[in-house]
KOLLUMTI-739977 format. One line per 2 residues: number of its first residue (from 1); their letters; for each residue z, y, x of N, C-alpha, C. Coordinates in pm, 1 decimal. Atoms other than C-alpha are relative to their C-alpha. Layout:
# residues N
NUM> a> Z:Y:X:Z:Y:X:Z:Y:X | ...;
END
This chain:
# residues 162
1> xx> 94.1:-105.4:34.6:2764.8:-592.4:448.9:-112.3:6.6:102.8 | 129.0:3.6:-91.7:2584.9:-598.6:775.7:-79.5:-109.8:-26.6;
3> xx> 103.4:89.4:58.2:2445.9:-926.8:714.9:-107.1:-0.5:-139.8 | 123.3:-70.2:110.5:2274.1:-829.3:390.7:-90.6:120.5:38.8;
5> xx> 74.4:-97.9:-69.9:2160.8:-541.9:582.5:-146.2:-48.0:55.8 | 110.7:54.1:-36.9:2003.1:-738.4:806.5:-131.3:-107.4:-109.3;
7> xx> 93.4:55.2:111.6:1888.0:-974.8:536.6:-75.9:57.9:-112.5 | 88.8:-90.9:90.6:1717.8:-722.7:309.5:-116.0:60.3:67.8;
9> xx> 108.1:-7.5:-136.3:1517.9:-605.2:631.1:-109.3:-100.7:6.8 | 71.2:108.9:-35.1:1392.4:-926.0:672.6:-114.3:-34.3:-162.6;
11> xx> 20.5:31.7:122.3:1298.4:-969.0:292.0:-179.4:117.1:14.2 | 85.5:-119.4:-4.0:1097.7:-563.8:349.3:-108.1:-89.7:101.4;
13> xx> 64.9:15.6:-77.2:949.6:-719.6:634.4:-143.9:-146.9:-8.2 | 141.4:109.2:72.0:784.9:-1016.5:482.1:-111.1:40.4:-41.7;
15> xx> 112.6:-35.5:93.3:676.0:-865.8:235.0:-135.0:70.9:52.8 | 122.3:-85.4:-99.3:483.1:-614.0:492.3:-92.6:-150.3:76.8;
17> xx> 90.7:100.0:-106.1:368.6:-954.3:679.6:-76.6:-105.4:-90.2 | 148.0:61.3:76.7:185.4:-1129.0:413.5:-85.6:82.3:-127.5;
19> xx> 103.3:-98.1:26.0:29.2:-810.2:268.1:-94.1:-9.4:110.0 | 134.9:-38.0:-103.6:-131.8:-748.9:630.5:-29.7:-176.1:-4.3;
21> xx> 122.3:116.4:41.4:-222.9:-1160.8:552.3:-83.2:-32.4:-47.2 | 62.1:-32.5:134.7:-345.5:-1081.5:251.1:-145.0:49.2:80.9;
23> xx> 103.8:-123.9:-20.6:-575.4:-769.9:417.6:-86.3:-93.0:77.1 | 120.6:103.5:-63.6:-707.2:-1056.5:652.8:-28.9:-119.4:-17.8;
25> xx> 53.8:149.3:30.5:-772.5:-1359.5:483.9:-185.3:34.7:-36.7 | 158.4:6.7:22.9:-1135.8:-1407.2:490.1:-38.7:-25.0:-190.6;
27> xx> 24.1:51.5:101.0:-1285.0:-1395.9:159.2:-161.7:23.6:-16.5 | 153.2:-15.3:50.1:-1655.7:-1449.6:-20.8:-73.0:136.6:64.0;
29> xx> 114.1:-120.8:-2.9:-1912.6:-1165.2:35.8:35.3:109.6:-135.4 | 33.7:-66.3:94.0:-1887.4:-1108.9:-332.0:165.8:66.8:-34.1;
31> xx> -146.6:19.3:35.1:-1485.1:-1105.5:-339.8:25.9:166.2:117.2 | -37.6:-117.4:-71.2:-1472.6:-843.7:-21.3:9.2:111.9:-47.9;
33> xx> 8.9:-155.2:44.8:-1580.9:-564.0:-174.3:98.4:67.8:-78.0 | -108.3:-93.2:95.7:-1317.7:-545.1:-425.1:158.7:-62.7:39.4;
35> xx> -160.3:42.0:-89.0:-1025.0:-659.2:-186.3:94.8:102.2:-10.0 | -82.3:-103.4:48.7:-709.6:-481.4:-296.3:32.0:57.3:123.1;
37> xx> -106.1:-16.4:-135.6:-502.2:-268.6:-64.7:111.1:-49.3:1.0 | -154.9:29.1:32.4:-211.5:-471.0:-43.3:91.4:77.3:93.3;
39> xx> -114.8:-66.9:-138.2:-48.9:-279.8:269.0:21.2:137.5:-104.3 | -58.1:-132.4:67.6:-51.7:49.3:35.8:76.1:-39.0:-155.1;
41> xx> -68.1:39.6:53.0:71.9:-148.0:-245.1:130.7:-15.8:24.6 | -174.1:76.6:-84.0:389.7:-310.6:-63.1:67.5:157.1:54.2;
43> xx> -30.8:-136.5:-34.5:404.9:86.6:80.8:44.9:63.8:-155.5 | -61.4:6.9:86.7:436.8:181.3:-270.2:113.8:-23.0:-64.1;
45> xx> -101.6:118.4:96.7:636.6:-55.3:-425.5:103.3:31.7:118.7 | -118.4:-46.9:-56.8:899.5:7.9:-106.6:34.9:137.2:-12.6;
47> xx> -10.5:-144.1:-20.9:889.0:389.3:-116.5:74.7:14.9:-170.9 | -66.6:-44.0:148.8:981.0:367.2:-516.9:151.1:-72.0:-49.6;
49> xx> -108.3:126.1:-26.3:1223.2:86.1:-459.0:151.8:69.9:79.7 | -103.0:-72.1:-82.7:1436.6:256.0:-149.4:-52.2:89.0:63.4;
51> xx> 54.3:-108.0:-78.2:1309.1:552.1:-66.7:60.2:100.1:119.1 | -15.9:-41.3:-102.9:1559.2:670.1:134.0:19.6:-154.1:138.9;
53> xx> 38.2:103.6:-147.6:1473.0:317.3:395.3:-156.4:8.7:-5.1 | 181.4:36.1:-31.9:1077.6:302.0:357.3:-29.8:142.6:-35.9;
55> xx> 4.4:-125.6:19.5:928.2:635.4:407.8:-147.4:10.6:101.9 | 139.6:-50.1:-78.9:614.1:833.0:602.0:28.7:-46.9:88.9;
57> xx> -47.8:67.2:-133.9:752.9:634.5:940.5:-41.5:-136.5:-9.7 | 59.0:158.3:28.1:694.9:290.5:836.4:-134.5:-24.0:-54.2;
59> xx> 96.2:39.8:-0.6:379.8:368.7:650.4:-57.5:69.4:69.8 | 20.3:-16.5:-122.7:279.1:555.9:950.3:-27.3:-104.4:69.6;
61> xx> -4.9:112.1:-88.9:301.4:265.7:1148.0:-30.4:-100.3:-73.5 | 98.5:113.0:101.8:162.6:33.4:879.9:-157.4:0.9:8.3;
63> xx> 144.5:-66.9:54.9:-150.5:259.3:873.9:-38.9:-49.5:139.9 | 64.3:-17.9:-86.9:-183.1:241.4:1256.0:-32.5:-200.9:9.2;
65> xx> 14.4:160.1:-41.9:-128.6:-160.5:1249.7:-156.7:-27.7:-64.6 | 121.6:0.1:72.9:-436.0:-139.4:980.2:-119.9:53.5:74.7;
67> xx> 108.7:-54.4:-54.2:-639.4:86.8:1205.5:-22.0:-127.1:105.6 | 27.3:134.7:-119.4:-626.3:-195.6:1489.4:-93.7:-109.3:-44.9;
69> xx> 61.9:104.1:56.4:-710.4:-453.8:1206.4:-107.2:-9.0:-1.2 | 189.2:-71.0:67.8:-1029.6:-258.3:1078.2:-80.6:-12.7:128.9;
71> xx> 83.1:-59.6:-110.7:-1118.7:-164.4:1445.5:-28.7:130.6:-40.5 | 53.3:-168.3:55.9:-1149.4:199.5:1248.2:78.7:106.3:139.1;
73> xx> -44.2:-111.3:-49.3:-1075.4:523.3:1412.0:196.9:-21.4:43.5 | -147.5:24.9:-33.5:-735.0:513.3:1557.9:90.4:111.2:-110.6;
75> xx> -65.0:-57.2:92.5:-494.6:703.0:1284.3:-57.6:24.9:-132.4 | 95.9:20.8:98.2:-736.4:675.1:1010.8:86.9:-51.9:-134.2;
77> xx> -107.8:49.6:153.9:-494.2:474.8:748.8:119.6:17.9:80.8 | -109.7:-72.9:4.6:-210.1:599.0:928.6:-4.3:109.0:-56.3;
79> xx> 4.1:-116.8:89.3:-290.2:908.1:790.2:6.6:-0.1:-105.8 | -33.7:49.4:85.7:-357.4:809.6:468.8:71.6:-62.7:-56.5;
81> xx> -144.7:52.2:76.4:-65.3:581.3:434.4:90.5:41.0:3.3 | -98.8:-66.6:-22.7:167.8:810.5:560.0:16.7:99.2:-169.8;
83> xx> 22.9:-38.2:115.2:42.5:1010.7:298.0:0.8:-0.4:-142.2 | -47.5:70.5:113.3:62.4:806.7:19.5:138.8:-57.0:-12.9;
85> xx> -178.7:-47.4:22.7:441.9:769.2:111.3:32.7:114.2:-6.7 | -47.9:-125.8:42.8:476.0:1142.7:75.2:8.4:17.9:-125.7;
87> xx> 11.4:-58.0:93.3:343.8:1162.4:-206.9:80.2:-50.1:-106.4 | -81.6:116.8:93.2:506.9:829.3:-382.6:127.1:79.6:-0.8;
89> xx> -121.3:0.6:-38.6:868.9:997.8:-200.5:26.3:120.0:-94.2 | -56.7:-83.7:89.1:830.1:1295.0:-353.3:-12.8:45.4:-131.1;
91> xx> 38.9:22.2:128.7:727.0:1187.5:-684.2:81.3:-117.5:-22.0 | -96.3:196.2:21.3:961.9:825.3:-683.3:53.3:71.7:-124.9;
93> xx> -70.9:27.4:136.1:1201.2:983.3:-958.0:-104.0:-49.6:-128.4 | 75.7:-23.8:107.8:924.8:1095.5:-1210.2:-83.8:-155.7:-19.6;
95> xx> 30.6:116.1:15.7:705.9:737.8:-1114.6:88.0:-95.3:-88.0 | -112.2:114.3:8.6:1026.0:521.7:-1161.6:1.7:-26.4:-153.2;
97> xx> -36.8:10.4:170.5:1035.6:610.5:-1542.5:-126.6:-53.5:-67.3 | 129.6:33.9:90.0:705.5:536.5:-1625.5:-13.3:-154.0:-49.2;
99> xx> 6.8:144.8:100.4:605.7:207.8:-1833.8:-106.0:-40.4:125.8 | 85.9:95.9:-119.1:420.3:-33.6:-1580.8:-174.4:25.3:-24.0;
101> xx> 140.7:-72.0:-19.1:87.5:49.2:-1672.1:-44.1:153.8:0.3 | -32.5:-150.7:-22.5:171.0:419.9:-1629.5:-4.0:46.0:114.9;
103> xx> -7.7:30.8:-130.1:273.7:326.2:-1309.4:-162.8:-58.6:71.0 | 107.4:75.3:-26.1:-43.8:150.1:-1252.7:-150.6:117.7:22.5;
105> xx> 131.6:-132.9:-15.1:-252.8:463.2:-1306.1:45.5:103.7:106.4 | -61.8:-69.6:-138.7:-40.5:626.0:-1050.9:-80.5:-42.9:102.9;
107> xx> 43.6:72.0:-76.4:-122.5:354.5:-824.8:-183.6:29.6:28.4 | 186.7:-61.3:4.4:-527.7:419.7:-916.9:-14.5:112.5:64.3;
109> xx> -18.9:-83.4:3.6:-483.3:756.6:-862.3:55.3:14.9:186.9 | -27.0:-2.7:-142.8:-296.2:697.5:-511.9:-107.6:-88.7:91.7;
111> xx> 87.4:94.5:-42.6:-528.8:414.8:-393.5:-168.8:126.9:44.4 | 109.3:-96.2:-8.5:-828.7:680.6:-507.2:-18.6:99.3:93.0;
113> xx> -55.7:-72.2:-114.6:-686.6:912.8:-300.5:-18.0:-34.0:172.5 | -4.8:71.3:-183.1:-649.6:709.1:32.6:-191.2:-22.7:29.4;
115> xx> 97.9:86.1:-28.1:-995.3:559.7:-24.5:-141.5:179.4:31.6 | 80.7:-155.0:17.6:-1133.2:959.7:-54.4:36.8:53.2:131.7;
117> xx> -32.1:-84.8:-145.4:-959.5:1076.3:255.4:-64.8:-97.8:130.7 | 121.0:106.3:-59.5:-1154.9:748.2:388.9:-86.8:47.7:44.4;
119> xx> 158.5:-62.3:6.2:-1479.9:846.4:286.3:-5.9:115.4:103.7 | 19.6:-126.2:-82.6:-1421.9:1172.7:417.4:0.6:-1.4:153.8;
121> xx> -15.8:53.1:-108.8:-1312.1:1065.7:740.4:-112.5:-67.3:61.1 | 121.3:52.0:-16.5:-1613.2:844.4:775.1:-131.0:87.0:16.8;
123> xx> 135.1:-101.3:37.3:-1856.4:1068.7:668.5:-4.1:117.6:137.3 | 38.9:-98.1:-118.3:-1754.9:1305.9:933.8:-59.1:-34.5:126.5;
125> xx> 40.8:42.9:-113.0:-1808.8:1069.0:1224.9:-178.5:-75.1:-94.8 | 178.9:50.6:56.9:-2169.9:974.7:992.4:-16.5:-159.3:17.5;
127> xx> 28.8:131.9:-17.7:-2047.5:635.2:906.4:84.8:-6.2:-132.5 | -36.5:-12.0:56.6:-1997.7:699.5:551.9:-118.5:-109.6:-131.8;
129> xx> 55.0:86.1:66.1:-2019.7:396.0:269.5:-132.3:33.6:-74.5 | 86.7:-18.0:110.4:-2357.1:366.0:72.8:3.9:-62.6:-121.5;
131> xx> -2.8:65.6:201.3:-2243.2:138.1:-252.4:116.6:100.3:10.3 | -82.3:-46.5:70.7:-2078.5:250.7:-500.3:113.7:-131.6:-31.2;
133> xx> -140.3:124.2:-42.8:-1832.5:-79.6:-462.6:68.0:77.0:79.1 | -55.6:-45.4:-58.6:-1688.4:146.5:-211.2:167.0:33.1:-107.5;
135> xx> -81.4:-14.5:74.4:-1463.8:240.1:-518.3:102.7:-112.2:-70.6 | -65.1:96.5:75.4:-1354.5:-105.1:-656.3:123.1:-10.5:50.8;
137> xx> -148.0:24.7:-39.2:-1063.9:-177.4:-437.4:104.3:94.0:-50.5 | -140.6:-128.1:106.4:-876.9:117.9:-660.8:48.0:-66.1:-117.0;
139> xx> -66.6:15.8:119.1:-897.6:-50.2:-950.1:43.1:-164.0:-0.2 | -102.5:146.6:-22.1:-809.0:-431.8:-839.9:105.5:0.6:61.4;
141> xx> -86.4:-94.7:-39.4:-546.2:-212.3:-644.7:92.7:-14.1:-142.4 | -45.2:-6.5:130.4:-427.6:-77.3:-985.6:34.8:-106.6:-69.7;
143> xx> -15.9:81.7:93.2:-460.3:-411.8:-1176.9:103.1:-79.0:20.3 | -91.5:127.3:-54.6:-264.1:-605.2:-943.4:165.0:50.3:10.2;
145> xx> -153.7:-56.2:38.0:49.3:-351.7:-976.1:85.1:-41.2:-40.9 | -111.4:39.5:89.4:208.2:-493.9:-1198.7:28.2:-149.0:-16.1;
147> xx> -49.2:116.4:-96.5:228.3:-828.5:-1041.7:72.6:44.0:128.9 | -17.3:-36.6:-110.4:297.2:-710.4:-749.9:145.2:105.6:-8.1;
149> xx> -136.8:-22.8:4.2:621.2:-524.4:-850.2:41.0:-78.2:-74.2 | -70.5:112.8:43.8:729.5:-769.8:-1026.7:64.4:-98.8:58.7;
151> xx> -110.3:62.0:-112.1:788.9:-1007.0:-767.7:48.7:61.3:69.5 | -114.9:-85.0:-118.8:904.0:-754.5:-511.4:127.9:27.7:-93.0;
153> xx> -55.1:-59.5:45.1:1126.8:-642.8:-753.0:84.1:-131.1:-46.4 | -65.6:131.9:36.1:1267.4:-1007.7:-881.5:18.7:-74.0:182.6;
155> xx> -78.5:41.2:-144.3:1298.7:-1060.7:-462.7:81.2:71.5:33.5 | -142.9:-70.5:-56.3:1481.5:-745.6:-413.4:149.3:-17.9:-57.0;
157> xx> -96.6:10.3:61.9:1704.4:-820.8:-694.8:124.9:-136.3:60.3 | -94.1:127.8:-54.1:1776.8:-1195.9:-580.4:16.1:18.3:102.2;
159> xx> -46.4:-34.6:-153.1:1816.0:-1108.2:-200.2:95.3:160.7:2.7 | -81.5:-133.7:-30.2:2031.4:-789.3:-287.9:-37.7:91.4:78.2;
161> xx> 63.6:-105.3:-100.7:1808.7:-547.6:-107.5:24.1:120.1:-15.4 | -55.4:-155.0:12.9:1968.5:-198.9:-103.8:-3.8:98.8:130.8;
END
């Protein structure tokens, strides 16, 4: 039992380490703008998965690894990702039932959210986006949902992750 322990850990932990690959692979000019969040995805998708192991602590500390990435404000998407595990934790039953593109508007809806407490955040220190691309990463966010549990969800199954 401990060894699956540990090995289901390791499985969570991937998955967290080629999301934040994901967040920094260089891409186009035209491709940046609508770069998903995969770190609040994988936050997601664990918080609905095992909610009592992935919780406001891990994406806490997801958010701050992200603030380093960005160079942003120090707690900036810790805040926000913490956040978006509250909200996933204490909404997981009601999510869980929904049909995958149900789920997906959740996801919009949470993404929208993070990217608003952004703005806001920005705006206060007067370093707040001028496109309206500022918004896309919600909905290639959203689209990619349902890929994106899919394999987590066909890895947790085959690695027994509980």
């Amino acid at each position: 039992m401990h060894a699956q322990m540990k090995h289901g850990n390791g499985i969570i932990f991937t998955s967290f380490v080629i999301a934040f690959a994901l967040t920094m692979l260089p891409l186009p000019e035209w491709a940046e703008v609508g770069r998903p969040e995969w770190i609040t995805l994988v936050i997601i998708y664990w918080c609905l998965a095992l909610p009592e192991r992935i919780g406001v602590g891990v994406a806490w500390t997801a958010g701050l690894m992200l603030d380093v990435i960005h160079g942003s404000i120090l707690g900036q998407y810790a805040l926000t990702l913490a956040l978006i595990a509250y909200f996933t934790l204490h909404f997981y039953q009601r999510i869980r039932i929904y049909r995958i593109w149900q789920q997906a508007l959740v996801v919009l809806m949470l993404v929208l959210s993070e990217q608003l407490m952004i703005i806001w955040i920005k705006g206060v220190i007067d370093q707040a986006p001028e496109s309206r691309l500022y918004w896309l990463p919600s909905l290639t966010t959203a689209l990619l949902w349902p890929w994106t549990y899919h394999i987590l969800r066909d890895l947790r199954r085959k690695f027994r992750v509980h």
